[in-house]
N, C-alpha and C positions, 0 to 999 in steps of 0.2 A: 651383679654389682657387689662386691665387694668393700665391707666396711668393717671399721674400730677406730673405735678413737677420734670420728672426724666430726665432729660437731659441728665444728665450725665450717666444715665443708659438704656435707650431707645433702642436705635441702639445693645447693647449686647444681648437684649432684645429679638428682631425683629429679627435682624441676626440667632440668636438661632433659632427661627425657620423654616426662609427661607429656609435653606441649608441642611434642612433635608432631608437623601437619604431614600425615602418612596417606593413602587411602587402602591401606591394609589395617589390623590388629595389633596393638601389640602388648606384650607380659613382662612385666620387669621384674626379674627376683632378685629381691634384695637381703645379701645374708652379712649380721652383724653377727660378727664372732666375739658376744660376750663382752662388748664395748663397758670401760667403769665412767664413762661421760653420759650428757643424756643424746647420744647418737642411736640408743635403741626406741627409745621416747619421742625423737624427731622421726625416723621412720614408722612406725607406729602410728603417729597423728597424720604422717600423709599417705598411709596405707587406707586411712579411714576415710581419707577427703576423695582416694585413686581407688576403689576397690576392685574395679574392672581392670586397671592396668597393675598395679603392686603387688608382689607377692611376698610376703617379708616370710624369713626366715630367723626370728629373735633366738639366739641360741647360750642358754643358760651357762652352759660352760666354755671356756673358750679353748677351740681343737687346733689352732694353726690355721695360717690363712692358707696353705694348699690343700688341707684336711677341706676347707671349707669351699675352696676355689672347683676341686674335684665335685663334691656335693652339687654346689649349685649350678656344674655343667649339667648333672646326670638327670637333673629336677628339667631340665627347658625341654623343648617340644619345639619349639620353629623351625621350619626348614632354614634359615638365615641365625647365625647369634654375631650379636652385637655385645662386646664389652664396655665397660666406664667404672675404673675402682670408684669408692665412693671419695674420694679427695680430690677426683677430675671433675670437670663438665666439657658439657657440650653449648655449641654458642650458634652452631646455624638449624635451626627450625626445622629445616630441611631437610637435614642430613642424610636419615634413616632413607629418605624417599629419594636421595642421589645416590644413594650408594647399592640401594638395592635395583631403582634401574640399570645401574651400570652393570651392574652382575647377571641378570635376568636378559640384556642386551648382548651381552657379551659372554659366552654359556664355557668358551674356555679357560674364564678365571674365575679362581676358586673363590678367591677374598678379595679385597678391596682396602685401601686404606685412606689417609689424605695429611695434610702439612697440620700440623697445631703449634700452637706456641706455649713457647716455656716459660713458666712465671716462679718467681722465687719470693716466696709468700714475704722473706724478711726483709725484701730489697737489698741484699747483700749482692745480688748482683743484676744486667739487665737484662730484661725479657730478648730471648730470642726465638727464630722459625726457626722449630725443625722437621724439613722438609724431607721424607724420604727417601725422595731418588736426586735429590742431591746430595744426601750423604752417602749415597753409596755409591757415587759415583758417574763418571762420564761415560761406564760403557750401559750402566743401568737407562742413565739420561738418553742413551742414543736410541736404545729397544723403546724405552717409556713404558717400562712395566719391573717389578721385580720376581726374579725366580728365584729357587732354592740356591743356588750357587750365590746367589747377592747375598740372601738373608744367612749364610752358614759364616760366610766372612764377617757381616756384622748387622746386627739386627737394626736398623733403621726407622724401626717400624715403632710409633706408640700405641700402647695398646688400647688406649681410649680411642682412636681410631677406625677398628679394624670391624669389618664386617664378615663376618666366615657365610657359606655355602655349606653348611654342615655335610661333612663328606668323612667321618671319622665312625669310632664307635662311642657314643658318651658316655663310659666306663674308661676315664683317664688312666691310663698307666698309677698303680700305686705309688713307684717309685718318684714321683712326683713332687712327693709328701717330702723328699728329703734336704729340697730347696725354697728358697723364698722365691722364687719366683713360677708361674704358669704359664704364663703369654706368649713368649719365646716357643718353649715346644711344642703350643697348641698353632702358633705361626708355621710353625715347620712343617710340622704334620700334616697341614693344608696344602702347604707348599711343595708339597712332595707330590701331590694330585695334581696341580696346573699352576699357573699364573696368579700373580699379587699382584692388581690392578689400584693405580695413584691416580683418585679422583682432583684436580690441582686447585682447591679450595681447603681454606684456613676455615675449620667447623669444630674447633674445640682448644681446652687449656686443659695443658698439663700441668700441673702444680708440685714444685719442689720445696717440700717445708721439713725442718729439721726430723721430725716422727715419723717422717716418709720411705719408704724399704730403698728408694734407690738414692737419696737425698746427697749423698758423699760420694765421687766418681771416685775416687782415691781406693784403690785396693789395697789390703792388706793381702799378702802371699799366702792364708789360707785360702783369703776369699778365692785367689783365681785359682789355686788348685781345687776347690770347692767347683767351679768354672770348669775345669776339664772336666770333674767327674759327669758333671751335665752335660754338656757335651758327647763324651765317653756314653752316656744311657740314652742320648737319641739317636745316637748314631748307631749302636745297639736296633732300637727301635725301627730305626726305618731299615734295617737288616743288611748293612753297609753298605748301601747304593752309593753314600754320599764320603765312603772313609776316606781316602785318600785329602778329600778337601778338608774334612774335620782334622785328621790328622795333621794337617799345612797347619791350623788356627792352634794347635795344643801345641805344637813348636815352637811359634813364633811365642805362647803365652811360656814356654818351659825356657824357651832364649831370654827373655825377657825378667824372669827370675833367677836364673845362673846367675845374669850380667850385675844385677843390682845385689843379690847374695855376696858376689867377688869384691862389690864395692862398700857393703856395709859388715865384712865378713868380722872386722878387727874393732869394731864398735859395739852396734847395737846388737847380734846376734852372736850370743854364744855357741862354742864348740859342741852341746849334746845337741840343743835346737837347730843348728846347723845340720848335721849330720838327721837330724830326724827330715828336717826338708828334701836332702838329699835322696835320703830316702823313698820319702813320697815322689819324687821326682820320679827316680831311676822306675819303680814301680810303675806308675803309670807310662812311661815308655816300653817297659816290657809288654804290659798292659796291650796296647795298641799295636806293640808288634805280635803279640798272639791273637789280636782279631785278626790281623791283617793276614795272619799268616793259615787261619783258619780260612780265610776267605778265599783266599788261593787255592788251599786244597780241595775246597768244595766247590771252583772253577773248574779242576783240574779234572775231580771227578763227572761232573758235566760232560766237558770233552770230550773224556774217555767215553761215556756212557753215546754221545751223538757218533763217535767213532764207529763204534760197535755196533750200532743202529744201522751206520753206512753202509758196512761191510758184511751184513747179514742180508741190505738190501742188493747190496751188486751180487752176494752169493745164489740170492733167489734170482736176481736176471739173469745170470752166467747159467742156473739152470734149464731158464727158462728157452734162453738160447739153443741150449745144448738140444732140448728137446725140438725145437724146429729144423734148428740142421739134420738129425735122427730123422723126422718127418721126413724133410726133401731128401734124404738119401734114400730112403723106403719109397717115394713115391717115383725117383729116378730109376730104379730097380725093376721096378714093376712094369713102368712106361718102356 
């Protein structure tokens, strides 16, 4: 669990998942990065009240929440992790104890997830579901489960939700560290192993409040080339199984900046910042076309290599051959 700054969210947070009726164990670690509120002093007093389940991590200086997100993967031990940043909760009891059946039942999915609702702390706007595998879609809706190919077009998935099958190494990628966000490529990375099973119960809220990392859907054009470059490093990662389809999403996000570039060219963004996004554009198109074009050659070598494999084996039967015909003519000779 993941906290700063949430004071007023912490304790719904932690409660969430104290009180879970499990007939397993479980270790909650909870690392506040340096919070200037009393959210390390709320954790704290319910580390004293939980000491069998809380494992607090109070950390005097603050590293970044991937700095810290990394940390307190590499710290768990369960064969199952369960996420909840500390500004979420959880709201059915149960949870832990449906979602790990489901996994233990079901040994071809990797993770599991389920619907929560959106709450917007200021009421600026109204609560809504959001349901998984209905936002990805009617072909996700028809299977009833989600694969990597749903989750790479768009992540669905929240991450107070998720229950993983720890099937990775917990030594996250460094590179990690260079965005706000972890949940997403720790989704993927599951996903690349098997199935993303949608338990279809409403067992938690999500909370959108202005000091929130994802509070504002409105991108600015660093943020989503910031967005390819994530992208561009897991797709890296899972050692291009999946390029061609990542490659779809960084076009549709580089069409998608062109188009509004051409439309606010002669206003808001001047001729050097222009040309510098251009830039970055053209870049990461090169970019993608030298993995892509890497990946190719090290097909190609493949190939080659199973070719030469063939052909070394039909050369040994063409010998093998040769030698019986030799045989039956020696033995026709004699007879």
């Amino acid at each position: 669990m993941l906290t700063y700054n949430h004071e007023a969210f912490i304790q719904d947070a932690i409660y969430g998942v104290v009180r879970q009726e499990t007939n397993f164990s479980i270790e909650l670690i909870v690392g506040d990065d340096a919070s200037t509120d009393k959210t390390p002093q709320l954790v704290r007093e319910l580390a004293e009240k939980y000491p069998d389940i809380i494992k607090p991590v109070l950390r005097e200086k603050n590293i970044g929440a991937l700095k810290n997100y990394r940390d307190l993967i590499r710290r768990s031990r369960g064969t199952f992790v369960a996420i909840c940043d500390g500004d979420d909760f959880w709201t059915d009891m149960k949870k832990l104890q449906k979602q790990i059946d489901f996994l233990e039942n079901n040994p071809e999915y990797i993770s599991c997830c389920h619907p929560v609702k959106q709450v917007y702390v200021d009421g600026s706007q109204e609560d809504t579901i959001l349901d998984p595998l209905k936002l990805a879609g009617e072909n996700a809706q028809k299977k009833g489960y989600l694969d990597i190919y749903d989750l790479i077009k768009m992540n669905t998935v929240a991450s107070l939700s998720t229950v993983h099958r720890w099937s990775i190494d917990r030594e996250l990628p460094e590179w990690m560290e260079k965005y706000s966000v972890g949940d997403y490529p720790l989704l993927l990375f599951h996903a690349d192993k098997g199935k993303v099973g949608v338990v279809p119960e409403l067992m938690g809220v999500y909370r959108k409040h202005s000091s929130g990392s994802w509070w504002n859907h409105t991108q600015t054009v660093k943020q989503r080339m910031d967005y390819i470059d994530l992208l561009n490093d897991i797709d890296t990662e899972l050692s291009l199984k999946y390029h061609d389809e990542f490659a779809a999403i960084v076009n549709c996000i580089l069409a998608e900046i062109s188009v509004e570039n051409e439309q606010i060219a002669d206003t808001t963004i001047n001729k050097p910042k222009r040309r510098n996004i251009l830039r970055r554009i053209l870049g990461k198109i090169y970019r993608f076309l030298f993995r892509y074009r890497i990946a190719i050659n090290n097909l190609q070598r493949e190939l080659a290599d199973v070719e030469t494999k063939m052909l070394n084996l039909e050369s040994r039967q063409a010998g093998v051959e040769t030698k019986i015909v030799n045989l039956d003519t020696k033995q026709a000779e004699t007879e």
